[in-house]
N, C-alpha and C positions, 0 to 999 in steps of 0.2 A: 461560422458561416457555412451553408448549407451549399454543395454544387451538385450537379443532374449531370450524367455524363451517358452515354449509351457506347456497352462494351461487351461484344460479343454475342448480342440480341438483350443484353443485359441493360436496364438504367437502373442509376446507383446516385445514393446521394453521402457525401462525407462530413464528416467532423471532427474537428478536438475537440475532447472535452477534458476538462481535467477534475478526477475524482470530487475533489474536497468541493469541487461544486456544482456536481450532479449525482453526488453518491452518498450524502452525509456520512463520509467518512474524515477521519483525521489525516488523510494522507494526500501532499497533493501528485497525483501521478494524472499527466497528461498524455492521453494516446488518440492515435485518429480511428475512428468508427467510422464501418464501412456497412452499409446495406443497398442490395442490391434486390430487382424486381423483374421480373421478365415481363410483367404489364407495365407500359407507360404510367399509366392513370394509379395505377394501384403506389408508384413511387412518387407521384406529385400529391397523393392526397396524404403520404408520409410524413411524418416533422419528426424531427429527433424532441427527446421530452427538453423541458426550459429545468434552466438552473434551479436550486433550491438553498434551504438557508441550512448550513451545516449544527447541527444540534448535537451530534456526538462530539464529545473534546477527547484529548490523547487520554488526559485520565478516568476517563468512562473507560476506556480499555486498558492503560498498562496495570498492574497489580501492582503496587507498591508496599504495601502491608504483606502481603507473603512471603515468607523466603523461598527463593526458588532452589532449584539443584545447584549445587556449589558450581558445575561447570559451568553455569552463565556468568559466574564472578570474577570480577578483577582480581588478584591478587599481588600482594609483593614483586612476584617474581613475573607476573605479564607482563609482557614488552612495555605497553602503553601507561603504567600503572600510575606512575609519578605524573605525566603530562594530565590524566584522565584527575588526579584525584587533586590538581591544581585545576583544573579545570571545569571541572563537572560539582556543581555546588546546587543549582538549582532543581529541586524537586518535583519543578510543574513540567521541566521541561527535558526533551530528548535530544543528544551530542550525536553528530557524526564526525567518525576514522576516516581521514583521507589520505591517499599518499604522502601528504605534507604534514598529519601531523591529526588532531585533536581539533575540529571545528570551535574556533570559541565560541560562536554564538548558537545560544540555545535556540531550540526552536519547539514552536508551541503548536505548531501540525506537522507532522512526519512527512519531511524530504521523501520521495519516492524509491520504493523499497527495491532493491536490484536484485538480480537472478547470481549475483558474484559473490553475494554473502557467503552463495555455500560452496565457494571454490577461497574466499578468503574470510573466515571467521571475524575478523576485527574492522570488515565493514559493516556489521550488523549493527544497527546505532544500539547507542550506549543509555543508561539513563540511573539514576539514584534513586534508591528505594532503601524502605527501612532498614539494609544488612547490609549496604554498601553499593558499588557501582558494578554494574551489571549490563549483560546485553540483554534485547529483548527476546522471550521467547519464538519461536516460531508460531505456536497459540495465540501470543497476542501478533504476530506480522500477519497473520490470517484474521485476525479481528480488523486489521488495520486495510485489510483487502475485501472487508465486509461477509466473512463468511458467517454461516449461525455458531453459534458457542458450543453445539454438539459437533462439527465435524472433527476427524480423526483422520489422521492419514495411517496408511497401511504402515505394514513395518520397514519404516526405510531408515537408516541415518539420517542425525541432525545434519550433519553439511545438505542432505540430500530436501530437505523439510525445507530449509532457507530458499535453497533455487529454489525449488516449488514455488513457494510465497513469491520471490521477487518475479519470479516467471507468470504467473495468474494475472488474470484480470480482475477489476472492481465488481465485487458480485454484483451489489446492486443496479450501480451505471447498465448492467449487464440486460438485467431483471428490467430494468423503468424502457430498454429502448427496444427488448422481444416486445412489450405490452403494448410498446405502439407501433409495431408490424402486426403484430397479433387483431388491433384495431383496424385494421384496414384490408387486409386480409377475408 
């Protein structure tokens, strides 16, 4: 739902949206959009864009045929290792670590990615691929945030990569709601 509010000489109009249905991405992250207009007229002739039909699935983005760097792997000796590798069987689909323990139930769009992964490593969901059970890289959380496949972050640590991710917005949602400021404008 769309509201008009006048704030500060400012009118603005708001929304939730949540990614997986205005970003064709795998992820569902719901946040409220805020755009504001110092012309009345210029914020009523405003819409946020309409939903769309999600076309990208998780496995258009995770890799599962690569082996990645062994540090994304569970091993023996990870805490979670034994709860993860009872639990984690499905291929299509991606696990989240919660305080309590190993989500049982898979999920076939990616719960929404937190800025905490990179203060606790074994939030970062989990998922099975050809070489065993793994987290996902920060490459794909950025795929899953709709970034292009050429971006690179500078040289920071992985914990530091994770925030980043869970901390960003959905590029595209990003991109579809400049275009209709940009329209009106």
């Amino acid at each position: 739902m769309e509201f008009l509010h006048l704030l500060y000489g400012y009118t603005l109009k708001y929304r939730v949206m949540d990614s997986y249905e205005y970003g064709n991405v795998p992820q569902h992250r719901k946040r409220i959009f805020i755009v504001a207009f110092l012309d009345f007229e210029s914020c009523q002739k405003f819409s946020f864009p309409e939903k769309i039909k999600a076309e990208v699935k998780l496995n258009d983005i995770l890799v599962r045929s690569e082996k990645h760097d062994p540090s994304y792997y569970y091993t023996n000796e990870s805490a979670y290792f034994a709860e993860l590798n009872r639990i984690v069987t499905d291929k299509k689909a991606l696990y989240r670590i919660w305080d309590s323990g190993v989500s049982p139930k898979p999920y076939y769009v990616c719960p929404t990615l937190m800025a905490n992964m990179g203060y606790y490593p074994d939030r970062v969901p989990v998922i099975l691929d050809d070489f065993g059970i793994r987290k996902i890289t920060p490459y794909e959380c950025l795929a899953l945030q709709g970034f292009p496949k050429d971006f690179r972050f500078s040289n920071i640590s992985m914990n530091s990569a994770y925030k980043q991710c869970g901390n960003s917005v959905v590029v595209p949602v990003i991109r579809r709601i400049a275009e209709n400021i940009r329209k009106v404008l």
